[in-house]
GUMI-972110 format. One record per residue (C-alpha): x, y negated, z negated; residue in one letter; residue number from 0. Coordinates in nm, 2 decimals. Layout:
N
+--------+--------+--------+----+-----+
:     px :     py :     pz : aa :   i :
+--------+--------+--------+----+-----+
:      X :      Y :      Z :  A : NUM :
...
+--------+--------+--------+----+-----+
This chain:
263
+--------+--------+--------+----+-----+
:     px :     py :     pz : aa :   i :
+--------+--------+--------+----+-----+
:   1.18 :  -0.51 :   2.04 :  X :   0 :
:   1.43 :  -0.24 :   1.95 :  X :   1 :
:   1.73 :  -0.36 :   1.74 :  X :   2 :
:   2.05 :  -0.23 :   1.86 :  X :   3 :
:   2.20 :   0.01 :   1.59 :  X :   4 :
:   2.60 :  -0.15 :   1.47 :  X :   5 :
:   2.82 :   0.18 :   1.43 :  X :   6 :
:   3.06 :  -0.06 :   1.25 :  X :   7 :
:   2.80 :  -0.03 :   0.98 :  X :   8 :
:   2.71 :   0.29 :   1.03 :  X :   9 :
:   2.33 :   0.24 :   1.08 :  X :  10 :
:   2.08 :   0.48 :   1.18 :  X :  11 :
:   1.71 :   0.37 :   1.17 :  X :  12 :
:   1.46 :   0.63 :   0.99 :  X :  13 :
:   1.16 :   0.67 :   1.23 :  X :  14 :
:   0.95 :   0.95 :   1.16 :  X :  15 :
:   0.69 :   0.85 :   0.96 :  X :  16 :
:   0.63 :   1.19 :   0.79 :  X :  17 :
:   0.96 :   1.25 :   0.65 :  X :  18 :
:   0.93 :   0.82 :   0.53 :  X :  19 :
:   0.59 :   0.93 :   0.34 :  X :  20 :
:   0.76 :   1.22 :   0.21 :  X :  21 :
:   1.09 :   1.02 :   0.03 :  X :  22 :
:   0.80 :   0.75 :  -0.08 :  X :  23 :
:   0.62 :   1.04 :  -0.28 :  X :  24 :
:   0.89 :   1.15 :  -0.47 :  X :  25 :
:   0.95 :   0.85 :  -0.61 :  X :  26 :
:   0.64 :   0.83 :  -0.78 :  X :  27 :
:   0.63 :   0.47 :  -0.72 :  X :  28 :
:   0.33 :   0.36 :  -1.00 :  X :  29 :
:   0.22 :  -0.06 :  -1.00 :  X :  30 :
:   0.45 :  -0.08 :  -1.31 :  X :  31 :
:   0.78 :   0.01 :  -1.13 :  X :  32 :
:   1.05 :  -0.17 :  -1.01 :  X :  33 :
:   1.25 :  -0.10 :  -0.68 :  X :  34 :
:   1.55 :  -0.12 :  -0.52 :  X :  35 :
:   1.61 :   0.01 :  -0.09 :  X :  36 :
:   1.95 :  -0.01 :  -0.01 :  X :  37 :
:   2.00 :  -0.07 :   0.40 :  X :  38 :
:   1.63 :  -0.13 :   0.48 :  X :  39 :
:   1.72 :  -0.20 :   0.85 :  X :  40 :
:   1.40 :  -0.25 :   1.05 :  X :  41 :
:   1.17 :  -0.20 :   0.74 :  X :  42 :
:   1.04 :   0.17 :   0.82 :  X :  43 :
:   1.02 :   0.27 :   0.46 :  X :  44 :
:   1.00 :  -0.06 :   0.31 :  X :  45 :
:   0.67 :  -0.07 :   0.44 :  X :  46 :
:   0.57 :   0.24 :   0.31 :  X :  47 :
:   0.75 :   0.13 :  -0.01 :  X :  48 :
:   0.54 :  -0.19 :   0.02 :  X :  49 :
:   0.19 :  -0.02 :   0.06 :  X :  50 :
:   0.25 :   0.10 :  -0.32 :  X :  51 :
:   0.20 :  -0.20 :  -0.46 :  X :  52 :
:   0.52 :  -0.17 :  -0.68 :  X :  53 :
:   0.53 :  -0.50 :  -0.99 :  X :  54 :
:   0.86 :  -0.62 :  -0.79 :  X :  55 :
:   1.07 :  -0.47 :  -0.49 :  X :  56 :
:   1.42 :  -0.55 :  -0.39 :  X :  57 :
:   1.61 :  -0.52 :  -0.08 :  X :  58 :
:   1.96 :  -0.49 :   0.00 :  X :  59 :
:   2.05 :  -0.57 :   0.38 :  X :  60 :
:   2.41 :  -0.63 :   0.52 :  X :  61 :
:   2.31 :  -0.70 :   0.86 :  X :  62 :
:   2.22 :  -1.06 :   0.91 :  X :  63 :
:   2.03 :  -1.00 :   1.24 :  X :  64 :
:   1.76 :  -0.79 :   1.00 :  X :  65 :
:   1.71 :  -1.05 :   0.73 :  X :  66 :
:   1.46 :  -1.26 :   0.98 :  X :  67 :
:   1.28 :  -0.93 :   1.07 :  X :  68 :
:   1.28 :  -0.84 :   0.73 :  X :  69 :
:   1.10 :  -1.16 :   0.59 :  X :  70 :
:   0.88 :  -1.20 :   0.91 :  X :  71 :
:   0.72 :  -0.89 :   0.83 :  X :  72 :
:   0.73 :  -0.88 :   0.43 :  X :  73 :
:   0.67 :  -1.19 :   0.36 :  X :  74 :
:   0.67 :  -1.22 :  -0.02 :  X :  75 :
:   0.59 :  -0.86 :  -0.09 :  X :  76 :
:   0.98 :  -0.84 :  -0.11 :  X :  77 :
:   1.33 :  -1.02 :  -0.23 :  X :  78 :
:   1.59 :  -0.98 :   0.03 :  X :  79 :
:   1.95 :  -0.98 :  -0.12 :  X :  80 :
:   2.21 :  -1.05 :   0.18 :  X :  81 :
:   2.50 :  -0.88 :   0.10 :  X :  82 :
:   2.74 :  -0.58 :   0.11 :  X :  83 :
:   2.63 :  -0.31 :  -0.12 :  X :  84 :
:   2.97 :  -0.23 :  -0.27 :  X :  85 :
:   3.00 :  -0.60 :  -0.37 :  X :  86 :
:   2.66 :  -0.63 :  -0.59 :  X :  87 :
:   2.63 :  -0.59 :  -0.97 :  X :  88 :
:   2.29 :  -0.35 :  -0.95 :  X :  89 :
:   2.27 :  -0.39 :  -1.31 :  X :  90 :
:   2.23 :  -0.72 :  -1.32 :  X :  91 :
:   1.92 :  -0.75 :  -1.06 :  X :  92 :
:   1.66 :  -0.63 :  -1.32 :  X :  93 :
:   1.58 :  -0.63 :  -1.63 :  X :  94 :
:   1.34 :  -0.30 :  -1.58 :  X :  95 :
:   1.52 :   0.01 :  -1.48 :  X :  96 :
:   1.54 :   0.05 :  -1.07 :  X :  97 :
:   1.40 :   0.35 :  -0.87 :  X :  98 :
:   1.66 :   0.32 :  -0.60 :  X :  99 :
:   1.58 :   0.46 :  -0.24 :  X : 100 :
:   1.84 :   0.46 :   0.05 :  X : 101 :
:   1.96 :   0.59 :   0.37 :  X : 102 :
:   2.24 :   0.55 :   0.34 :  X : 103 :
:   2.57 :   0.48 :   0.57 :  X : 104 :
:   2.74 :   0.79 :   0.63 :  X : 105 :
:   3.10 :   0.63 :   0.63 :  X : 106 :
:   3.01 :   0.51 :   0.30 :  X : 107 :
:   2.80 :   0.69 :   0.09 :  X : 108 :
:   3.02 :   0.86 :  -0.14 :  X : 109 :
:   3.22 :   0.54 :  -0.22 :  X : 110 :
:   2.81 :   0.36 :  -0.30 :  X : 111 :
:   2.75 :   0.73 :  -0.51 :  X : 112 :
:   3.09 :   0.72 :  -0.68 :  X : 113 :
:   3.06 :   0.32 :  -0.80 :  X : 114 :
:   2.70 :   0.38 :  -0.95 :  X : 115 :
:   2.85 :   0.68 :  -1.14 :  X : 116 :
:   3.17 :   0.51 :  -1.24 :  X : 117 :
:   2.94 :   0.18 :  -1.34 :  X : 118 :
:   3.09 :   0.04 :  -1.67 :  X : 119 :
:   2.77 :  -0.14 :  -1.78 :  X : 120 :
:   2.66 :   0.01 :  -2.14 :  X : 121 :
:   2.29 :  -0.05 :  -1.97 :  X : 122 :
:   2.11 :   0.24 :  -1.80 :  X : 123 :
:   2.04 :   0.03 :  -1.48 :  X : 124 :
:   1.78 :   0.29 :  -1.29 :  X : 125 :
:   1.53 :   0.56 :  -1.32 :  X : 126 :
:   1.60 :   0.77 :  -1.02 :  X : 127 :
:   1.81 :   0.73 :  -0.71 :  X : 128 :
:   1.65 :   0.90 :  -0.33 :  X : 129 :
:   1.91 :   0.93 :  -0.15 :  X : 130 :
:   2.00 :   1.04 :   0.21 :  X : 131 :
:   2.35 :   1.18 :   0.27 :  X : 132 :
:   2.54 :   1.36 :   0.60 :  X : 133 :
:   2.40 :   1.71 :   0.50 :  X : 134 :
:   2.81 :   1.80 :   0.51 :  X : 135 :
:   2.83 :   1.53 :   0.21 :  X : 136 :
:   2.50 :   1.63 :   0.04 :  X : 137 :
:   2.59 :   2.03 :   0.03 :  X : 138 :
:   2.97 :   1.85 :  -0.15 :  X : 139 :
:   2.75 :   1.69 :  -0.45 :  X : 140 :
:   2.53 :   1.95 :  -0.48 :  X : 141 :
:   2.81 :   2.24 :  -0.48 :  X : 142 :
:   2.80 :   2.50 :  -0.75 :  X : 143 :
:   3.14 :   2.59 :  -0.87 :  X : 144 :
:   3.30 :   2.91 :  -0.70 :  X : 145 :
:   3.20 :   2.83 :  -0.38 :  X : 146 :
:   3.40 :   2.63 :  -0.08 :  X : 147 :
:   3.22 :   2.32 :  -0.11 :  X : 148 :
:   3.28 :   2.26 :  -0.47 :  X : 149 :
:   3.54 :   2.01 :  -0.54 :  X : 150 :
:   3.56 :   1.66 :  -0.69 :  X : 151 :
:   3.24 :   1.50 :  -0.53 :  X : 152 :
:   3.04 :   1.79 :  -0.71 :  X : 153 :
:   3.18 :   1.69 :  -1.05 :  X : 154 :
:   3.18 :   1.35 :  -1.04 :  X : 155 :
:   2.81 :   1.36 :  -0.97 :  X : 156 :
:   2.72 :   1.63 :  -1.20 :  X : 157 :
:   2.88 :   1.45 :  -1.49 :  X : 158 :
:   2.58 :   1.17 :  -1.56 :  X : 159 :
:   2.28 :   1.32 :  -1.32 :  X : 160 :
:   2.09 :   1.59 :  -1.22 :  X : 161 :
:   2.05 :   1.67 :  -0.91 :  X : 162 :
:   1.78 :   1.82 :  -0.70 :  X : 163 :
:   1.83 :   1.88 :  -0.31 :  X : 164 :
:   1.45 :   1.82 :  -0.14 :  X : 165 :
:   1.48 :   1.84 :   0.23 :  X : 166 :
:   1.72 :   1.82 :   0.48 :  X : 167 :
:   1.63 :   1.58 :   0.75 :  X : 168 :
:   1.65 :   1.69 :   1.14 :  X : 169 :
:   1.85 :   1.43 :   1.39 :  X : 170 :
:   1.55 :   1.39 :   1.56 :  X : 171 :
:   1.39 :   1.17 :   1.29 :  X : 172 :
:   1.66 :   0.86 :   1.32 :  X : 173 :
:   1.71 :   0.61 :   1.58 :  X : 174 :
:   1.99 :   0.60 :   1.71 :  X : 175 :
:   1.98 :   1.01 :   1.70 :  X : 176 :
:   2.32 :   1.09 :   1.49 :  X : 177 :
:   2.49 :   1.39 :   1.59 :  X : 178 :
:   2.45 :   1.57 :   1.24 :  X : 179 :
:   2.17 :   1.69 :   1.00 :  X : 180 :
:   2.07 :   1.47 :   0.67 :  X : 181 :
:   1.96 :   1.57 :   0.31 :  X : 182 :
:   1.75 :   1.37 :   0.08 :  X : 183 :
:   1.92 :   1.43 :  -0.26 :  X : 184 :
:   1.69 :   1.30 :  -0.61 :  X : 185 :
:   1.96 :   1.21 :  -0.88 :  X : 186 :
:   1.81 :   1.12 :  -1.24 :  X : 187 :
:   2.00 :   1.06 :  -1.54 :  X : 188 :
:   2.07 :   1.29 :  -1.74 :  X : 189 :
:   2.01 :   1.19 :  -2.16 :  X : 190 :
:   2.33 :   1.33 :  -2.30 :  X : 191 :
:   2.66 :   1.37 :  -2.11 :  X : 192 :
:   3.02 :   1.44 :  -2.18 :  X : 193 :
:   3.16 :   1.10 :  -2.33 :  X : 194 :
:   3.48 :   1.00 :  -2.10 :  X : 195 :
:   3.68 :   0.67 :  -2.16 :  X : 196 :
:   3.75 :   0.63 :  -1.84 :  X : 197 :
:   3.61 :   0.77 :  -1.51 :  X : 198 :
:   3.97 :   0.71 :  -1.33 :  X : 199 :
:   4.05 :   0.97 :  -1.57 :  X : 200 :
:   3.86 :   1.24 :  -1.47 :  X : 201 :
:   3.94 :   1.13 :  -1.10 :  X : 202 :
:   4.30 :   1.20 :  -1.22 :  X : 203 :
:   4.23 :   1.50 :  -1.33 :  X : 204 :
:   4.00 :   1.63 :  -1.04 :  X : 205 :
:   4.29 :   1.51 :  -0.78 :  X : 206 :
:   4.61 :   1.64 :  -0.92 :  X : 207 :
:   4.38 :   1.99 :  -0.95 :  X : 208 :
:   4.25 :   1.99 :  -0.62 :  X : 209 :
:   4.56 :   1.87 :  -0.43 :  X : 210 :
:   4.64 :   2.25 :  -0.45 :  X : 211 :
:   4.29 :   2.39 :  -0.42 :  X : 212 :
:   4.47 :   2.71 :  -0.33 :  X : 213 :
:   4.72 :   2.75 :  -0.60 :  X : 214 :
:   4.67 :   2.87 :  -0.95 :  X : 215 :
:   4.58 :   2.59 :  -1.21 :  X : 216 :
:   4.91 :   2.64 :  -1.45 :  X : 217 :
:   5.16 :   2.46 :  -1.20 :  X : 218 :
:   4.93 :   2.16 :  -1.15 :  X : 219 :
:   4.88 :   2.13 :  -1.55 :  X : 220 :
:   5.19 :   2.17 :  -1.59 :  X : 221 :
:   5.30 :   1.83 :  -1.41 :  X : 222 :
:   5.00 :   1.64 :  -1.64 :  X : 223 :
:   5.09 :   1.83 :  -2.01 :  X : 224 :
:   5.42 :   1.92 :  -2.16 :  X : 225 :
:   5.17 :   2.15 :  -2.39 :  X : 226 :
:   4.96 :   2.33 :  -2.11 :  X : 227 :
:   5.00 :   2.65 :  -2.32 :  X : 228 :
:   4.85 :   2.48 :  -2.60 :  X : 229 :
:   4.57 :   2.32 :  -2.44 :  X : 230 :
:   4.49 :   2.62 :  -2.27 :  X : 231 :
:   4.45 :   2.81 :  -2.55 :  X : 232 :
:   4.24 :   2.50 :  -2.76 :  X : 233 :
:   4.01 :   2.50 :  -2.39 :  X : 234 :
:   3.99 :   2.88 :  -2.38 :  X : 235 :
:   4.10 :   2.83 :  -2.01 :  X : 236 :
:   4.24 :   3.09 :  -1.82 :  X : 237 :
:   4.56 :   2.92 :  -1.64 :  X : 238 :
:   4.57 :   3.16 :  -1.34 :  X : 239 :
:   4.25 :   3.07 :  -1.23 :  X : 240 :
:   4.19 :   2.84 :  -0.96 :  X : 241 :
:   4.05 :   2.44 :  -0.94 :  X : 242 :
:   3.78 :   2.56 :  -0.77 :  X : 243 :
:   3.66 :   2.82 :  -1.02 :  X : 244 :
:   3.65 :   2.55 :  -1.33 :  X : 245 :
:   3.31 :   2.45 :  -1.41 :  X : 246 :
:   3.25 :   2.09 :  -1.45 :  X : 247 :
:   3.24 :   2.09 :  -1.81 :  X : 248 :
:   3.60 :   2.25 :  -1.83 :  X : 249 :
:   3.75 :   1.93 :  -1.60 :  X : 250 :
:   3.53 :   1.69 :  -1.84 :  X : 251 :
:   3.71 :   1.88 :  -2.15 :  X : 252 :
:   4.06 :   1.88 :  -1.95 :  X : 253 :
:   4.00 :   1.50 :  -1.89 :  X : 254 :
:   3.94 :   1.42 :  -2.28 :  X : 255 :
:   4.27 :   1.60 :  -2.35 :  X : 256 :
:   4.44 :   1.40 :  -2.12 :  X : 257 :
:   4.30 :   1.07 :  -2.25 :  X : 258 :
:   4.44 :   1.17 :  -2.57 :  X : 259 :
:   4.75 :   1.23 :  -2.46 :  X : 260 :
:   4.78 :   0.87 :  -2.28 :  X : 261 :
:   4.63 :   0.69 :  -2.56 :  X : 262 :
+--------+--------+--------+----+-----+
């Protein structure tokens, strides 16, 4: 029986079986691991998932008419948690650190992306996230700076992980067929990263800059410090330059000058 796909919850079903074997191997999954699928919908990689033997395996599903199908055919190979994704505490559903796999909803992916950076737990909760984006999203995160799809997505996610683009995915290997290519994106953390209070702050900082992509840096500093001369100078940033020629590590730098400031 075919499940009818809810667009309210943006679900497309992964069906080919070769691109499912091909997300399971890069995990790596060994007998010692722990994991975590986000939206496992009818269970097409779960069972792949499954058939490495992992110590425990956890699944997130929103969709109430999947949780029967879900335990009919897993049995207690897996623990379903019924909720919204956005609403759960990751860090509190293991002890061991999570390999996280997920195809994710493309209306929101970047908000389930942006919450796992932005998590405020002092524990490392995961290993490695494999992760399936709207290829439009995917080429956003992965973006080097000085090109057109470098912006705000692309920092936020190069500021804790590394990122390494494996495949894109053809239309043809989801059911219901979407109308747009997919990537599978691997994220793992990275040991040392720039130390920001707070990640609203750097989402400041990204915003006010890239409201006015077009313009020259100096007028939108100038509406965030008094001193933009001086910090420019301390930064050894060039003020006529534009937000989308800033590496990452010169918004990280921008953002710890501004939490001095408002501190």
């Amino acid at each position: 029986m075919k499940i009818k796909a809810k667009k309210s919850l943006g679900q497309n079903f992964l069906i080919d079986r070769n691109i499912i074997k091909k997300i399971v191997e890069v995990g790596e999954i060994t007998s010692q691991d722990t994991i975590l699928e986000i939206g496992a919908g009818t269970g097409n990689l779960t069972e792949f998932i499954v058939n490495k033997k992992p110590q425990k395996f956890f699944v997130i599903e929103k969709d109430h008419r999947l949780i029967e199908i879900l335990k009919q055919k897993f049995k207690d190979k897996v623990i379903i948690i019924n909720n919204d994704i956005l609403k759960v505490r990751e860090e509190l559903i293991s002890e061991k650190k999570l390999i996280v796999f997920g195809n994710l909803p493309y209306n929101i992916s970047t908000k389930i992306l942006s919450k796992w950076i932005t998590n405020k737990s002092k524990k490392n909760w995961y290993k490695c996230f494999i992760l399936m984006f709207q290829k439009e999203v995917a080429d956003r995160i992965i973006a080097e700076v000085n090109t057109k799809n470098y912006g705000r997505l692309s920092i936020l996610s190069s500021w804790k992980l590394k990122i390494e683009k494996i495949t894109d995915i053809n239309s043809s290997c989801f059911y219901p067929k979407p109308k747009i290519k997919s990537t599978l994106l691997k994220f793992t953390p990275k040991n040392d990263y720039f130390q920001i209070k707070n990640s609203k702050n750097l989402e400041t900082i990204t915003k006010v800059l890239f409201n006015q992509r077009r313009k020259m840096i100096k007028k939108s500093l100038n509406s965030i410090f008094k001193n933009r001369i001086d910090i420019a100078k301390k930064l050894n940033l060039n003020l006529n330059l534009r937000p989308q020629n800033l590496s990452p590590e010169l918004y990280y730098e921008i953002t710890r000058e501004y939490e001095n400031l408002i501190k």
